[in-house]
GUTILO-433742 format. One record per residue: residue number from 1; x, y, z of N, C-alpha, C, O in turn; residue in one letter. Coordinates in steps of 0.2 Angstrom, whole numbers, plus 2048, in hexadecimal, padded with zeros to 3 digits. Last residue first. Example, Ala and Ser with C-alpha at 12.3 -4.5 7.8 and 13.67 -1.06 7.14 Angstrom:
<lummars>
   num   n_u   n_v   n_w   ca_u   ca_v   ca_w   c_u   c_v   c_w   o_u   o_v   o_w   residu
     2   840   7F5   823    844    7FB    824   840   800   827   843   806   828        s
     1   842   7E4   827    83E    7EA    827   842   7F0   827   847   7EF   82A        a
</lummars>
This chain:
<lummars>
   num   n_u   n_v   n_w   ca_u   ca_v   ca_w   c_u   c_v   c_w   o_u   o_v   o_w   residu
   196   790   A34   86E    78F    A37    868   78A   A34   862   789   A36   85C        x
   195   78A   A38   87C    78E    A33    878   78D   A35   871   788   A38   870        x
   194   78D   A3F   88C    78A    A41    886   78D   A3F   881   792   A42   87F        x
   193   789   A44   89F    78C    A3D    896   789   A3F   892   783   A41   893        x
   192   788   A50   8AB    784    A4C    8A3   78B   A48   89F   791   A4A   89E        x
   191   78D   A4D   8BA    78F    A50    8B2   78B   A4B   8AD   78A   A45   8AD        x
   190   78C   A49   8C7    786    A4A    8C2   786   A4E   8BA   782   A51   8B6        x
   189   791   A3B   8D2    795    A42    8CA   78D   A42   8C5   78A   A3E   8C2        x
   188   78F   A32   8D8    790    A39    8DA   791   A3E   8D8   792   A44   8DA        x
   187   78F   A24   8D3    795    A26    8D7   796   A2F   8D9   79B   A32   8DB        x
   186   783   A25   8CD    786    A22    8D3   78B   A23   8D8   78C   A22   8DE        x
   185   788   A2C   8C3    782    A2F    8C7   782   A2C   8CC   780   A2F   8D1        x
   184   78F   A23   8BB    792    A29    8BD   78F   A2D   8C2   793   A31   8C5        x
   183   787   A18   8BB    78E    A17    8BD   791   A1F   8BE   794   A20   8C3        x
   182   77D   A20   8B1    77B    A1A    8B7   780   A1C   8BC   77F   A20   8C0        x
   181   783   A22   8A5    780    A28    8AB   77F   A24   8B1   77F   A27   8B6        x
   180   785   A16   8A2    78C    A1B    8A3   787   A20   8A7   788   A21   8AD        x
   179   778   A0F   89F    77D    A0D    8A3   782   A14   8A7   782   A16   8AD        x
   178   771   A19   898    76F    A17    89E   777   A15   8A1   77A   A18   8A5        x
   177   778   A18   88A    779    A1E    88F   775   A1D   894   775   A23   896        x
   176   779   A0B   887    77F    A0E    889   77F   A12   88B   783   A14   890        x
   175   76B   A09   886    76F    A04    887   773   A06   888   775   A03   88D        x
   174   767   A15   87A    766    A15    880   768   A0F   884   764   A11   888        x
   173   76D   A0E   871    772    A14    872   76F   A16   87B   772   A18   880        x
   172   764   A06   86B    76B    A04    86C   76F   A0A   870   774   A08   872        x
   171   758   A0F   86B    757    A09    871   760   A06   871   763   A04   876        x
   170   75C   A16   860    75F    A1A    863   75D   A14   86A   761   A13   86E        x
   169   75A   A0C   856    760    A0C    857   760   A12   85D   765   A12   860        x
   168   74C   A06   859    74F    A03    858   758   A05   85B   75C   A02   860        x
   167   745   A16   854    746    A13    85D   74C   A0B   85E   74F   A0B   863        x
   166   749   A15   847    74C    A1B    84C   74C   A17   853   751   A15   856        x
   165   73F   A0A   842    746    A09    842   74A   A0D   847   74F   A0B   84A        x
   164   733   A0D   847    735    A0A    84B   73C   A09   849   740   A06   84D        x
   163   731   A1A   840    733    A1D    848   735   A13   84B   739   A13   84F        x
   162   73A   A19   833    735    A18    834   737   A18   83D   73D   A17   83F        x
   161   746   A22   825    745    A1E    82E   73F   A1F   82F   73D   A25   82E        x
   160   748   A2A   819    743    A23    81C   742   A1E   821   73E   A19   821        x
   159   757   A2D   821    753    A2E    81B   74E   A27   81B   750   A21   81C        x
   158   75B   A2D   830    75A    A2C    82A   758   A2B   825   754   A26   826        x
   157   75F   A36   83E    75A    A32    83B   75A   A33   835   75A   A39   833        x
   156   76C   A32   849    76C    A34    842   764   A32   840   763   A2C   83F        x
   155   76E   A34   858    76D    A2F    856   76B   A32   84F   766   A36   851        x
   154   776   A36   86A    773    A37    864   773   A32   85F   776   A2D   85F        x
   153   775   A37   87A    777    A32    876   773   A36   871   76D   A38   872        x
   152   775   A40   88B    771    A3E    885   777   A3B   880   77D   A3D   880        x
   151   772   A43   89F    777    A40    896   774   A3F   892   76F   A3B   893        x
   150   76C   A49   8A6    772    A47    8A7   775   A43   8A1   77B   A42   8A0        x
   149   761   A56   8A6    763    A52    8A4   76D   A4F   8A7   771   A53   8A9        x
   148   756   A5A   8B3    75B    A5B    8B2   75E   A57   8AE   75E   A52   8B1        x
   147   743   A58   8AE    749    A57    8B4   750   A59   8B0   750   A5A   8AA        x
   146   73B   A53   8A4    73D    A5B    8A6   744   A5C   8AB   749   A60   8AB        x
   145   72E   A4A   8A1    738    A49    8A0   739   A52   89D   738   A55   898        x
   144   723   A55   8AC    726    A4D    8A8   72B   A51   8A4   72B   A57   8A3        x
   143   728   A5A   8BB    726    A5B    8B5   728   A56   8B0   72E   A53   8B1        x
   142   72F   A56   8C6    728    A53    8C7   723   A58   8C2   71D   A59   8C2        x
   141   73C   A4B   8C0    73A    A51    8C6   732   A50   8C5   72F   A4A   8C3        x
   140   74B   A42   8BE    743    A41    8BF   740   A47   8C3   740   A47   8CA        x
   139   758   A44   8B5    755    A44    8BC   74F   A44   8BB   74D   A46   8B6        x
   138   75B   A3C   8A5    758    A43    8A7   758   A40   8B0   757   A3A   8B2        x
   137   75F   A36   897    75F    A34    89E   760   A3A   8A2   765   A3D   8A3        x
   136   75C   A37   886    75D    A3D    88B   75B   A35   892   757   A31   891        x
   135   75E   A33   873    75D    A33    87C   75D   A36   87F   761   A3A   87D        x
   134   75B   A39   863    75F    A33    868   75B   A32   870   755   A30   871        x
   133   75A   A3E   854    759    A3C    859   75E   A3C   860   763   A3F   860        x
   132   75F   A49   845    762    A44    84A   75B   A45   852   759   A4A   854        x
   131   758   A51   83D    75D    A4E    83C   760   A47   841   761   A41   83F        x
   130   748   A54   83D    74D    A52    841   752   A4F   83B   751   A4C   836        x
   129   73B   A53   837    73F    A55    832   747   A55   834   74B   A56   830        x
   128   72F   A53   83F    733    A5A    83F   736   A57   83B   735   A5C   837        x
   127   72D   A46   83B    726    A4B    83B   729   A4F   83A   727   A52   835        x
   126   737   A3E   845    737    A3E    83B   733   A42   839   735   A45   834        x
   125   735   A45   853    738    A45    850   73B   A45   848   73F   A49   846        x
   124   728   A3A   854    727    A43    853   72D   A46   84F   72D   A49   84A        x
   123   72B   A2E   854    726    A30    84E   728   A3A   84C   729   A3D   847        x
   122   732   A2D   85E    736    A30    859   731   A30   851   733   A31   84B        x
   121   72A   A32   868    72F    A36    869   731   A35   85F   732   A39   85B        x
   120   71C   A2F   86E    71C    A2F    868   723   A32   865   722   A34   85F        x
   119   71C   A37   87D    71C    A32    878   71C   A33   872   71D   A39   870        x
   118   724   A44   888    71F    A3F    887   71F   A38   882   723   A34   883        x
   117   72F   A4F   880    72B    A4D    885   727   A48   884   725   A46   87F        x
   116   736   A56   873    730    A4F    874   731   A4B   879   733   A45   879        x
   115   744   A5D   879    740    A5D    872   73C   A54   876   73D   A50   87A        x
   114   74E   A62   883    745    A62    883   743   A60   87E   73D   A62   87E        x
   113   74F   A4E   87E    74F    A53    883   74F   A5A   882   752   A5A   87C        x
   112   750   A45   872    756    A4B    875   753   A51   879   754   A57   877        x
   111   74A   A35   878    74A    A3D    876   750   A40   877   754   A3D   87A        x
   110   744   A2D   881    748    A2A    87B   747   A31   876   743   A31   871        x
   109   74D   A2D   891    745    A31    88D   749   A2F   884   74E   A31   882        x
   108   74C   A25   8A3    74F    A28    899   74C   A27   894   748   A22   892        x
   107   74F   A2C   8B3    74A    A2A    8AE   751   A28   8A6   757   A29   8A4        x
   106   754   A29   8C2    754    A2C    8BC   74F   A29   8B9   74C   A24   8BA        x
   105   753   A32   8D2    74D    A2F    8CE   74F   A30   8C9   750   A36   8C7        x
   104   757   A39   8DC    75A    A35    8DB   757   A2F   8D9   757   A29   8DB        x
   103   751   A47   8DC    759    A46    8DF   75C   A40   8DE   762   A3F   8DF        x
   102   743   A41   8E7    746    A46    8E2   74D   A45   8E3   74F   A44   8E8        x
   101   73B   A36   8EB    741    A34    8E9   746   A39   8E3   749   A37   8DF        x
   100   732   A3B   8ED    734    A3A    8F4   73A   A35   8F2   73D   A32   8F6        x
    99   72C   A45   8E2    730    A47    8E9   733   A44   8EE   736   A47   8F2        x
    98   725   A3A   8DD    72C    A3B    8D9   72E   A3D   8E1   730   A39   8E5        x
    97   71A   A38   8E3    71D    A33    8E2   726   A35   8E1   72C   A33   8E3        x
    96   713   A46   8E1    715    A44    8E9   71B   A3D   8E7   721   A3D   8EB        x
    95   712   A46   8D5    71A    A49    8D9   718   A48   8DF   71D   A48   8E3        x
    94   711   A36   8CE    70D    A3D    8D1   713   A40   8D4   718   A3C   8D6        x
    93   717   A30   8BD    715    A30    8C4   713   A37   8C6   713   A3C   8C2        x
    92   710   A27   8B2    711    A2D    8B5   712   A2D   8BA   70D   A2B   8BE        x
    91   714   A19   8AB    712    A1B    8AE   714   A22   8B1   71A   A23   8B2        x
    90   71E   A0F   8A5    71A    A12    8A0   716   A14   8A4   710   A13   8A1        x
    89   730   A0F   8A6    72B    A0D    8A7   725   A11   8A6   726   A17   8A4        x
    88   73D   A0D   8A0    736    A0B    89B   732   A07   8A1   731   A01   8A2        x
    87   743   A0C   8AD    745    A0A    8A6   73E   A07   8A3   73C   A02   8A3        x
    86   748   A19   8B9    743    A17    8B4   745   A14   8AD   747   A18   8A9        x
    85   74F   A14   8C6    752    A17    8C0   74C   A12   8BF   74B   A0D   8C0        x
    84   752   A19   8D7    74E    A1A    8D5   74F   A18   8CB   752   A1E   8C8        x
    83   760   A18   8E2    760    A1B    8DC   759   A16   8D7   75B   A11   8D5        x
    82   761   A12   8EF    763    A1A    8EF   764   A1E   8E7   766   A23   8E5        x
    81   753   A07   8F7    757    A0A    8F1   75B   A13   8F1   758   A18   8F2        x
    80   74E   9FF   8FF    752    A04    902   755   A06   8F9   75B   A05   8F7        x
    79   742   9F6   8FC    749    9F3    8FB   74F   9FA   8FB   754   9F9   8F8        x
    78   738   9F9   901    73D    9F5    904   740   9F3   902   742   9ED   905        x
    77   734   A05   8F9    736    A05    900   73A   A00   903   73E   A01   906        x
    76   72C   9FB   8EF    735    9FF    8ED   739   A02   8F4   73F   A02   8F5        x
    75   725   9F5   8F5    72A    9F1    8F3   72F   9F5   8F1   735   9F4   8F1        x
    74   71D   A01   8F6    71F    9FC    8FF   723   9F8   8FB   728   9F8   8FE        x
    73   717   A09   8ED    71F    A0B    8F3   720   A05   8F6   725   A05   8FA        x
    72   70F   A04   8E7    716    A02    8E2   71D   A04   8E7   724   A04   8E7        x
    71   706   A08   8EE    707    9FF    8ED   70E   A02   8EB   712   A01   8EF        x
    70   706   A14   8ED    704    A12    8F3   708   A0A   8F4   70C   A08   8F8        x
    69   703   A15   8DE    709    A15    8E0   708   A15   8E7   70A   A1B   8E8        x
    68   6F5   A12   8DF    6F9    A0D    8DA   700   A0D   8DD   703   A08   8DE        x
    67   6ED   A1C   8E5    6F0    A14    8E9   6F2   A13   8E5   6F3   A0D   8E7        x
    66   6F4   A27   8DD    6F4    A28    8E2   6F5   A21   8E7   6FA   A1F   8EA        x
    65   6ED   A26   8D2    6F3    A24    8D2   6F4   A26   8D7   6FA   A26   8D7        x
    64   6DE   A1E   8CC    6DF    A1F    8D1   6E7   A1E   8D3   6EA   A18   8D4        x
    63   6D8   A19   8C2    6DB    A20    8C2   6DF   A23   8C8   6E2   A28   8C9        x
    62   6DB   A08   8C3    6D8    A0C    8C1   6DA   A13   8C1   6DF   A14   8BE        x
    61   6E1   9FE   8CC    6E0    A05    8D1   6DE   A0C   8CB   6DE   A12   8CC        x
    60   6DF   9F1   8C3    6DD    9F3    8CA   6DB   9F9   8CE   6D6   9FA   8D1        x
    59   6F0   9F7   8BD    6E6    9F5    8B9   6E1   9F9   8BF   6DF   9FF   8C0        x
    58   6FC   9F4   8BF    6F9    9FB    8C2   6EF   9FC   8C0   6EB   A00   8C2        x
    57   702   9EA   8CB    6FE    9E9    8C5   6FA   9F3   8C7   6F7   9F5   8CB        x
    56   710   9EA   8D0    70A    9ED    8D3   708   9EF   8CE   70A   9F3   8CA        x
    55   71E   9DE   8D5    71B    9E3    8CE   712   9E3   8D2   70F   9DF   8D6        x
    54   730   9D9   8D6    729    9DB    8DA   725   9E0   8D3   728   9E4   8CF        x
    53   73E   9D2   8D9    73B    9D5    8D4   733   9D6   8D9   733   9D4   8DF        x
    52   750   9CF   8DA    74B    9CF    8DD   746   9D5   8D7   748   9D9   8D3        x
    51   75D   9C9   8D0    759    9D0    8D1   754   9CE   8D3   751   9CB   8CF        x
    50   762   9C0   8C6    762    9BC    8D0   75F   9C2   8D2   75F   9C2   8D8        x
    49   75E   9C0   8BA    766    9C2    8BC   767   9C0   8C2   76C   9BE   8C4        x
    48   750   9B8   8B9    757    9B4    8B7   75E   9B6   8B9   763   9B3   8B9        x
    47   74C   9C3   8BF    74A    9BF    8C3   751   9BB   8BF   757   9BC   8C1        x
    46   74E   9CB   8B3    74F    9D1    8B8   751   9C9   8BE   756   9C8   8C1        x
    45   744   9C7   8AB    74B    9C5    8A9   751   9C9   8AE   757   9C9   8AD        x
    44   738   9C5   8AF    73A    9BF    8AF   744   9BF   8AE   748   9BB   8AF        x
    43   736   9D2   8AE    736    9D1    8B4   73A   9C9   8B6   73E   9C8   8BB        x
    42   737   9D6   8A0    73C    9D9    8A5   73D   9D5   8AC   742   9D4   8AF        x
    41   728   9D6   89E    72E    9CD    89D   732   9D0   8A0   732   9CE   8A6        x
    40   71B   9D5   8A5    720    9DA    8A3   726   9D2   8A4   728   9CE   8A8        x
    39   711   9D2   8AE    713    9CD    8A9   718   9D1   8A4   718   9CF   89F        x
    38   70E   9DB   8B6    711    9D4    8BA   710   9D1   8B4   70C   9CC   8B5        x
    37   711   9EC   8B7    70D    9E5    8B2   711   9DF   8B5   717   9E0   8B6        x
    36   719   9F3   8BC    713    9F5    8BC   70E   9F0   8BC   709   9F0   8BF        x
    35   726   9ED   8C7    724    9F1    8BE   71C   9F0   8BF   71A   9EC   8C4        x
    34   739   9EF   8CA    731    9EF    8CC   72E   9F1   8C6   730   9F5   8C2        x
    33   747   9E6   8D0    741    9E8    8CA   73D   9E7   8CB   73B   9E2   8CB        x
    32   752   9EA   8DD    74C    9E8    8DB   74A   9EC   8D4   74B   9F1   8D1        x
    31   762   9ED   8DD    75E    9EA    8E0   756   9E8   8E1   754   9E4   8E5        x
    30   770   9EF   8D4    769    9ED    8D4   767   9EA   8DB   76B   9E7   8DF        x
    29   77D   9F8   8DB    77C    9F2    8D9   773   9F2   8DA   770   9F3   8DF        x
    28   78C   A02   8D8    784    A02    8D8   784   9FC   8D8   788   9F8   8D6        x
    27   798   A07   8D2    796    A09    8DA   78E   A08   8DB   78A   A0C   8DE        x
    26   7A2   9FB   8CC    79C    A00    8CA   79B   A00   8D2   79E   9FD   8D7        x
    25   7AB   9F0   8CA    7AB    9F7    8CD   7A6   9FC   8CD   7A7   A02   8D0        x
    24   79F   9E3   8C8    7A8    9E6    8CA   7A8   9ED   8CD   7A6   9EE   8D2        x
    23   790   9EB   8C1    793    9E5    8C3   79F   9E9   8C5   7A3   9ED   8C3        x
    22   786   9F1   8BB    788    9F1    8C0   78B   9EC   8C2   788   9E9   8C6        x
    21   782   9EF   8AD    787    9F2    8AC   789   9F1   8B6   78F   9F1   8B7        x
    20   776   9E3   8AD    77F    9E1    8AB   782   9E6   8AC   788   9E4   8AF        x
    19   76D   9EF   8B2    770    9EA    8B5   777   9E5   8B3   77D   9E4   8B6        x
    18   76E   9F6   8A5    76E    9FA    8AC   771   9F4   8B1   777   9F4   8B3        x
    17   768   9ED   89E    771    9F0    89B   771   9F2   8A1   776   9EE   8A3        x
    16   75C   9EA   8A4    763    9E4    8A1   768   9E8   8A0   76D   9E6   8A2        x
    15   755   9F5   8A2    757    9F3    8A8   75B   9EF   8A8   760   9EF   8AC        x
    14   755   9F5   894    759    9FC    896   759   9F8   89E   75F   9F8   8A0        x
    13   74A   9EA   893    752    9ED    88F   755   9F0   892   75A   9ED   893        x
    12   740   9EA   896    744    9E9    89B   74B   9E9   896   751   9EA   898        x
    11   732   9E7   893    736    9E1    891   73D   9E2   896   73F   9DE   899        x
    10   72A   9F0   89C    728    9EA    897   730   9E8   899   732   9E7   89F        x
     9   72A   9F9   8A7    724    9F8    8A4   723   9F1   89F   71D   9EE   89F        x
     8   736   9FD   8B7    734    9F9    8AE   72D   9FA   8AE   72A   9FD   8B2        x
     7   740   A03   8BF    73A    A02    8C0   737   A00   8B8   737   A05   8B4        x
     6   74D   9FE   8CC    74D    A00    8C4   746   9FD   8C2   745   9F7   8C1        x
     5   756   A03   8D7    750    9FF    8D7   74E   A01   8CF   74D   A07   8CE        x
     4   766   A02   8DF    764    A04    8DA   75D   A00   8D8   75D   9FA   8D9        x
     3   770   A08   8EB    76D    A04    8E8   769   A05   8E4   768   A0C   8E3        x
     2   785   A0B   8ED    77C    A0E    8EB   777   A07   8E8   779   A03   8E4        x
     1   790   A06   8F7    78C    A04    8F1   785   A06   8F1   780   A04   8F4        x
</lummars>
């Protein structure tokens, strides 16, 4: 049974599906939520599943990312995880941090991968005139969301969609394709998923 430590920023949606889906045969089971902000609601909703929780206010360490993730290793180190999964967490990590969980760090990027790296993904998107958005659940390497994709989900953008309606519907789609990539990346199979 792979373990799984699933790292938040806010509310923790994507950690909720991720966590309901592990359950019966899944070849995975949570084991810690950790997050940046010790008022990050995910944590309170991660603590009601019976999921141990831990969070390293990242304020305090100012620019300094080096002690910030110094702290953020002692609670993820003990809880022995074999699968690292970023759910809308809102920090950068340093490749010394990725490297030592290269290989088995995912992330999910509310993008169709390479298209809009970084933020602002689905303003940019209606800007270009895109037809369709969606999602990409990429490996985590130590270029931001550049890593190997493992599955993307699309999503039609519509006439008059505002980036917060777009993120609305593809945050539905990303709920499905964490999980399925989850379940399948645990079990050993790194074929990209790809939902229509």
């Amino acid at each position: 049974m792979k373990r799984v430590a699933i790292l938040i920023s806010g509310g923790g949606s994507n950690m909720v599906a991720l966590a309901e889906s592990m359950v019966g045969d899944h070849p995975a089971r949570p084991v810690l939520v950790l997050s940046n902000d010790p008022q990050a609601g995910g944590l309170k909703k991660a603590a009601a599943m019976g999921i141990p929780t831990a969070a390293v206010d990242h304020r305090p360490f100012g620019k300094d990312r080096a002690a910030f993730e110094a702290e953020l290793l002692k609670p993820l180190l003990a809880a022995e995880p074999d699968i690292v999964c970023l759910a809308g967490f809102m920090r950068v990590l340093t490749p010394d941090f990725v490297a030592r969980f290269e290989g088995r760090m995912l992330n999910i990027h509310p993008s169709l991968l390479p298209k809009y790296p970084g933020l602002h993904t689905h303003r940019r998107a209606i800007d270009a005139g895109d037809a369709e958005a969606g999602c990409t659940v990429h490996e985590v390497t130590s270029v931001l969301d550049s890593g190997p994709i493992l599955g993307q989900a699309r999503v039609p953008v519509r006439p008059g969609d505002t980036a917060e309606m777009l993120a609305a519907r593809v945050l539905e789609q990303e709920h499905k394709l964490y999980p399925a990539v989850l379940r399948r990346y645990a079990a050993g199979d790194r074929t990209p998923v790809y939902l229509p």
